[in-house]
N, C-alpha and C positions, 0 to 999 in steps of 0.2 A: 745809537742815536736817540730811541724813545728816553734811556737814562741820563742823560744829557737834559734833552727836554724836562722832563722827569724833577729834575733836581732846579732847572731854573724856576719853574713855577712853583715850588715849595719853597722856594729864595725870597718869593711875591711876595713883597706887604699887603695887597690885594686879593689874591685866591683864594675862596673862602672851602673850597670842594674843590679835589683837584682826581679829575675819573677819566679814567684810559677806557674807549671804546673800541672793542677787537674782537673778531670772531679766531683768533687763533690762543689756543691753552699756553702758551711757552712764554709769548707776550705778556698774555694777563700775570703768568706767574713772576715773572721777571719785573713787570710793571709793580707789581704789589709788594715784592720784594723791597721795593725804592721806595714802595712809600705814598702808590697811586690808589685809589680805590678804582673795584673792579666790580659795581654793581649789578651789571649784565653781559649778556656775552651778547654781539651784535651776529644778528643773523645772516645768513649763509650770501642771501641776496645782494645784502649791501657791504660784502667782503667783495665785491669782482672789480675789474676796471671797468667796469661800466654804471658802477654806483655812483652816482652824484654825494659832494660834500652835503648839499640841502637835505636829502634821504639820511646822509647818516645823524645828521645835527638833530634833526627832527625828533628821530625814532630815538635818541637820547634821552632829548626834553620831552619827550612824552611816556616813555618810559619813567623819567622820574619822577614826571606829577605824578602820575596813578599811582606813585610810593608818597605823596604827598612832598615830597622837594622840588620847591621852586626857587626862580634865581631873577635876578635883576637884569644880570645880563651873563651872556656866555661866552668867553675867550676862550676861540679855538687856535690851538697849538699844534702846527704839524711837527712829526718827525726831523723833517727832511731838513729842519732849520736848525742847527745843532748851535749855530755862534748866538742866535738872539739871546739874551740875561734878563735878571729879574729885573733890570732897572728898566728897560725896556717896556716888558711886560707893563708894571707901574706904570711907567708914562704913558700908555695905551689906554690905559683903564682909566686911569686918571683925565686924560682926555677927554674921554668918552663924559667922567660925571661932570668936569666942567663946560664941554659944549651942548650939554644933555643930547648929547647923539645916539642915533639910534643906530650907529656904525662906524668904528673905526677900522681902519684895515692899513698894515706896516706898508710903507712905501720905500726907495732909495732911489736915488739920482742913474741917469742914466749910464753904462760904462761908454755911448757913444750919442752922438748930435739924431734923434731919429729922423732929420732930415738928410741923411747920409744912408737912408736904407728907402726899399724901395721893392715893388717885385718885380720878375723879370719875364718877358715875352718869352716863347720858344725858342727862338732865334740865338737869345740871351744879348740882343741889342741893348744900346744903352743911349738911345737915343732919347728920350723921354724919361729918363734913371731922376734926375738933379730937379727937382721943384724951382720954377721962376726964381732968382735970386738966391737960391741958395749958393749956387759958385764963387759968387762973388764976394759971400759973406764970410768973413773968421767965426772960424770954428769958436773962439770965445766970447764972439758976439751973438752969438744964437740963445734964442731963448734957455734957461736950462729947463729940465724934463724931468720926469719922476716914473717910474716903473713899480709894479707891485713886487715885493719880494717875498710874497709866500709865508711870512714869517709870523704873524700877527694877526685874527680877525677877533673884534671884538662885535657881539650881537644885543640889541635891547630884546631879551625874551617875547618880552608882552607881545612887542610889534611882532616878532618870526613868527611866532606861534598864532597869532589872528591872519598873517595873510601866506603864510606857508610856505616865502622865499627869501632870499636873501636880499632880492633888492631895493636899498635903503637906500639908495646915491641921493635923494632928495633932503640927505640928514647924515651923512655921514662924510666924517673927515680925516685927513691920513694923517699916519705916524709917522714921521721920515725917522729912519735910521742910516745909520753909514754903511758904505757899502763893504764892507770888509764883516760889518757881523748879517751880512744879506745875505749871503751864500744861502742857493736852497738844490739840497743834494740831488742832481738826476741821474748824471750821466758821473763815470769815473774821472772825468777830468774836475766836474765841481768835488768829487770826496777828495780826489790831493789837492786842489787849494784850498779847502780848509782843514785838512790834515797839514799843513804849511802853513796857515796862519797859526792854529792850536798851537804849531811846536815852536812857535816863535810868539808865543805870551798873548795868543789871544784870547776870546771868551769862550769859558767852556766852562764847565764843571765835571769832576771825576767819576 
């Protein structure tokens, strides 16, 4: 999957520096292989599941100033999103320097109405399940919705690195993509539908 990614962002009219952060050696070489730069190895801390994106983004960009490399802004690209493409990427970044945001982050429409979900008592009653007026309403006339898809975060440096988090919501605006290159890989049923889209001509690269 990181070759995948790998290859879309070299695809990028936009990517000017394109560095895989990993504390594992197989990765870095595999990653370099393709064509990533592997300027440090991330430390042991911010390898667990308990490392926050903000910790490792950081310790990126601060690692690279003190090599004197600085950036505008930083597109972070997970793995896990193997169908997002370079045109994508583009239009994210592009975004960002036409709305001078200091955040874009990929979005896609919902697969369902989220006033159709709800939580559930012990019980698992559903007396209180359906929001005022939602029964009544068609499903096509419901608002439509947007969800994050994992796929896309773009950062204004200057602002990460003066207040040390990510959030930018006061300046930041989403990328919609379709939900078919939204796929963001968790669980085995998301790797066969997009192993089912790829074999049926979707985005990918080899």
């Amino acid at each position: 999957m990181i070759v995948w990614t790998i290859e879309a962002a070299r695809a990028s009219s936009r990517i000017d520096d394109l560095i895989v952060s990993t504390d594992d050696p197989e990765i870095a070489e595999i990653s370099h292989r393709h064509g990533a730069d592997i300027p440090f190895m991330r430390p042991s801390e911010l390898a667990s599941h308990t490392a926050s994106s903000t910790a490792v983004i950081l310790h990126a960009l601060d690692t690279l100033g003190a090599r004197g490399q600085y950036y505008d802004y930083l597109v972070e690209l997970q793995p896990t999103s193997p169908l997002r493409g370079a045109a994508d990427i583009d239009g994210a970044i592009n975004l960002a320097l036409e709305r001078k945001a200091d955040a874009v982050i990929s979005v896609c429409k919902t697969d369902h109405p989220p006033e159709w979900s709800n939580t559930l008592p012990a019980d698992r009653s559903m007396k209180d399940f359906f929001r005022p007026g939602v029964k009544e309403t068609r499903s096509q006339d419901l608002p439509v919705s947007y969800r994050l898809n994992g796929a896309i975060y773009v950062f204004n440096c200057r602002r990460l690195l003066a207040q040390r988090n990510l959030d930018m919501d006061d300046n930041a605006y989403a990328y919609i993509m379709p939900r078919e290159r939204s796929i963001d890989i968790d669980t085995r049923l998301d790797l066969r539908i997009a192993e089912a889209i790829l074999a049926h001509g979707g985005e990918a690269r080899p």
